[in-house]
C-alpha positions in Angstrom: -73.2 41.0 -3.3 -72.8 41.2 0.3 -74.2 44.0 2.2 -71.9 45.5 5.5 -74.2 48.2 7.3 -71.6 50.6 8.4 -72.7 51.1 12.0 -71.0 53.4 14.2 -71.6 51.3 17.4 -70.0 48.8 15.2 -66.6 50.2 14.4 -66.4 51.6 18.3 -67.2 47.6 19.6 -64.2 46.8 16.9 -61.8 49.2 18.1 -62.3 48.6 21.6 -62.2 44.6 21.5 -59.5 44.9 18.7 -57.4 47.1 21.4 -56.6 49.8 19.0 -59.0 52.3 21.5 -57.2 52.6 24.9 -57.8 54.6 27.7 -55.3 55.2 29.9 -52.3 57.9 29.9 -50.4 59.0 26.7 -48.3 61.3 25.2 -49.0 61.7 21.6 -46.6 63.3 18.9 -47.7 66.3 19.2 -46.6 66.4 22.3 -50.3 66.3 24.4 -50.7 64.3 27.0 -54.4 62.6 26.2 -56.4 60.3 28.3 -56.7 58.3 25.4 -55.4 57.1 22.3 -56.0 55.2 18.7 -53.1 53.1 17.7 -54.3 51.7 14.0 -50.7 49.2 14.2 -53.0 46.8 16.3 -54.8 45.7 13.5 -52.4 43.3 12.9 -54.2 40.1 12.2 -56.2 39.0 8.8 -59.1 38.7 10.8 -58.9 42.7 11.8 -57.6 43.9 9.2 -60.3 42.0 6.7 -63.2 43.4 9.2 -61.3 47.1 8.8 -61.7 47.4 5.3 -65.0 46.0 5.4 -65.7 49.6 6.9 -64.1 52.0 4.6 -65.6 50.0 1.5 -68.7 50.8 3.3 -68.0 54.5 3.8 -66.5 54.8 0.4 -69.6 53.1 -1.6 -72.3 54.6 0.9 -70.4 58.2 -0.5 -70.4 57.0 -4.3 -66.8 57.5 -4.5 -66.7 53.5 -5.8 -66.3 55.0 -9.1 -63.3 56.0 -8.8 -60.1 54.4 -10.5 -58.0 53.7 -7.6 -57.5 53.8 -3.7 -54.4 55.3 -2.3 -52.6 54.5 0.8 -49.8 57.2 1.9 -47.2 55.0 3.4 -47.0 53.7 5.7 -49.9 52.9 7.7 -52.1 53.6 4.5 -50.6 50.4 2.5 -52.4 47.6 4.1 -55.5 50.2 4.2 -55.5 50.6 0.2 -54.8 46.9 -0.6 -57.0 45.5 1.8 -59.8 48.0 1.1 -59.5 47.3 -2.8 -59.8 43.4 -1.9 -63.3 44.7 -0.1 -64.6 46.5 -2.5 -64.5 43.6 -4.9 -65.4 41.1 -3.2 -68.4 42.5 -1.2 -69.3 45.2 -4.0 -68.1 43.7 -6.8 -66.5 46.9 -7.6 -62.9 46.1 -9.0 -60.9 49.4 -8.0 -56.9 49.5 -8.2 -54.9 50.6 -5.3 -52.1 52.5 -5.3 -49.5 53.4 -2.4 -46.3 55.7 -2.4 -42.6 54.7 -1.5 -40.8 56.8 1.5 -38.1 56.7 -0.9 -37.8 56.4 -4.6 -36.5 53.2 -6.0 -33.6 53.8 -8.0 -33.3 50.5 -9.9 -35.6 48.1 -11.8 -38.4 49.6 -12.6 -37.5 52.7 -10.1 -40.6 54.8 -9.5 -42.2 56.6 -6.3 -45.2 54.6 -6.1 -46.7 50.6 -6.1 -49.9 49.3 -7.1 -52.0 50.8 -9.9 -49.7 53.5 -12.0 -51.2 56.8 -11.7 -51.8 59.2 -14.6 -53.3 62.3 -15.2 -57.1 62.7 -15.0 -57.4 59.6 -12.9 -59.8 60.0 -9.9 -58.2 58.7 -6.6 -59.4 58.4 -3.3 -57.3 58.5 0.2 -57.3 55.9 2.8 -55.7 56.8 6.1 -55.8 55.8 9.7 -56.6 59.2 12.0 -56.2 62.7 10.9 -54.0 64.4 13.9 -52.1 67.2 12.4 -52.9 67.0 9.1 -48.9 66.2 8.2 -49.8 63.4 5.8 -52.6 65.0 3.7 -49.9 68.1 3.1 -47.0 66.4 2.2 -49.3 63.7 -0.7 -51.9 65.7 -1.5 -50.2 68.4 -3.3 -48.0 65.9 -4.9 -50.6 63.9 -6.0 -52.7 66.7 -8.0 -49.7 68.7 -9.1 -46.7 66.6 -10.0 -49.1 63.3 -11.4 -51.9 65.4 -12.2 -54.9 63.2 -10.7 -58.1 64.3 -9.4 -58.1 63.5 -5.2 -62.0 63.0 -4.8 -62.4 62.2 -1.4 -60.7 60.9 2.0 -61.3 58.1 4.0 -60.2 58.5 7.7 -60.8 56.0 11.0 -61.4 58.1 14.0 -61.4 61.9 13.9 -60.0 62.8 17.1 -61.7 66.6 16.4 -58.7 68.2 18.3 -57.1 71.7 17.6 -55.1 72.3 14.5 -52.9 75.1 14.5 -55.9 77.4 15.3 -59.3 77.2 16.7 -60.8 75.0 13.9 -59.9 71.3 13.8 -56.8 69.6 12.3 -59.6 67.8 9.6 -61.4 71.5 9.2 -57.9 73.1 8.6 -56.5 70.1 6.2 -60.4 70.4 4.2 -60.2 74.4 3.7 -56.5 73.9 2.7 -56.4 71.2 0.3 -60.3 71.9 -1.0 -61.2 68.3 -0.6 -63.6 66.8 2.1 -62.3 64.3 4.2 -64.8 61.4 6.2 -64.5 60.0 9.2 -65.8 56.4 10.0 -66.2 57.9 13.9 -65.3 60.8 15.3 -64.1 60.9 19.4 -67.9 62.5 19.8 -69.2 59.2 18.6 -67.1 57.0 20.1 -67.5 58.8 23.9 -70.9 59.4 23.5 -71.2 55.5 22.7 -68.9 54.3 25.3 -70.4 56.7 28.2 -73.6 53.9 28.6 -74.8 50.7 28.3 -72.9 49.5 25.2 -71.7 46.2 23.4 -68.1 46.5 23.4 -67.3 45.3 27.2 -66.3 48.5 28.0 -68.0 51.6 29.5 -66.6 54.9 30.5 -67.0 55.8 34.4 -67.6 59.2 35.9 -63.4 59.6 36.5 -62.2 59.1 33.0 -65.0 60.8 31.2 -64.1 63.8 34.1 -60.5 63.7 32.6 -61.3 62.9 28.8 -63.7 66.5 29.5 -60.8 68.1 30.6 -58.4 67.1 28.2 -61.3 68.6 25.0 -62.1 72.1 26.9 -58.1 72.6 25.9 -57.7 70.7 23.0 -61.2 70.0 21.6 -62.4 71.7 18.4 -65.8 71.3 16.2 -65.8 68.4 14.6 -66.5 68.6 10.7 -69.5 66.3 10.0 -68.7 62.6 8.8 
């Protein structure tokens, strides 16, 4: 079995020189304009995408969720997170999981169905696999679904980066989305980690200087929130 010490410094040295961290100038969904962004489409390599889910198996056994019976990816960014990190877990852990991942659409011919991957029934344990928690948009539409219409058992969520930004009130989208839905959701790093990291000497051939970390301050006294622990 192969051991993968889930290192925070790590994952930041992986997003930066994977290029999925950027600083710069960007105006995210919601509208924000943020001094810096997290866009998980770069892993799009096997190389990256084998080292990614190298992480969350960590997370996810370091947690003893590996018992559970299958990882879920909400499409569509959470597909080649669920099959990849089920590949991980077996072949690092040895744990053989099944992975699971819902259509945007139902298929209405051959085998129709909403979902691919493991079939889900009631009483199964799951656990989620998603890229960053912003709004919380995902976790409301499939969580609900998942424990009321299928009837399984959501035991815990895996997330990337947890930008710890306002929800739709003081507490954080993660905080809100966690008090809502009753289940806790883990962060590999949080934006705390990653500028705290970044702001010195580091390994990831990139350090923050006194100008951005002047706006990326700005930009958390007005959007900023408490970041719930990882």
């Amino acid at each position: 079995m192969t051991t993968i010490k889930l290192d925070r410094g790590a994952v930041v040295d992986f997003l930066i020189q994977s290029k999925v961290l950027k600083f710069g100038d960007f105006t995210l969904k919601s509208g924000r304009k943020a001094p810096y962004f997290i866009n998980a489409g770069g892993f799009d390599d096997g190389e990256k995408i084998t080292r990614l889910s190298s992480f969350y198996a960590q997370k996810i056994v370091d947690l003893g969720l590996d018992n559970v019976d299958v990882i879920f990816g909400p499409a569509y960014k959470g597909i080649p997170l669920c099959v990849s990190t089920a590949m991980s877990l077996q072949q690092n852990f040895k744990k053989n999981i099944g992975f699971c991942f819902n259509r945007k659409e139902a298929k209405t011919h051959g085998d129709g169905g909403e979902y691919v991957g493991r079939a889900l029934t009631k009483g199964m344990r799951v656990v989620l696999v998603e890229d960053v928690v912003t709004a919380g948009s995902t976790l409301n539409e499939v969580v609900p679904v998942l424990r009321e219409k299928v009837g399984v058992e959501v035991a815990g969520v895996v997330i990337l980066v947890d930008r710890a930004e306002k929800g739709s009130g003081t507490c954080s989208a993660v905080e809100e989305a966690e008090a809502k839905h009753s289940i806790k959701i883990h962060s590999l790093v949080s934006i705390h980690d990653i500028i705290s990291y970044l702001s010195g000497a580091n390994s990831s051939g990139f350090q923050i200087d006194g100008e951005l970390k002047a706006r990326i301050e700005t930009y958390r006294a007005e959007f900023g929130a408490p970041c719930a622990a990882a």
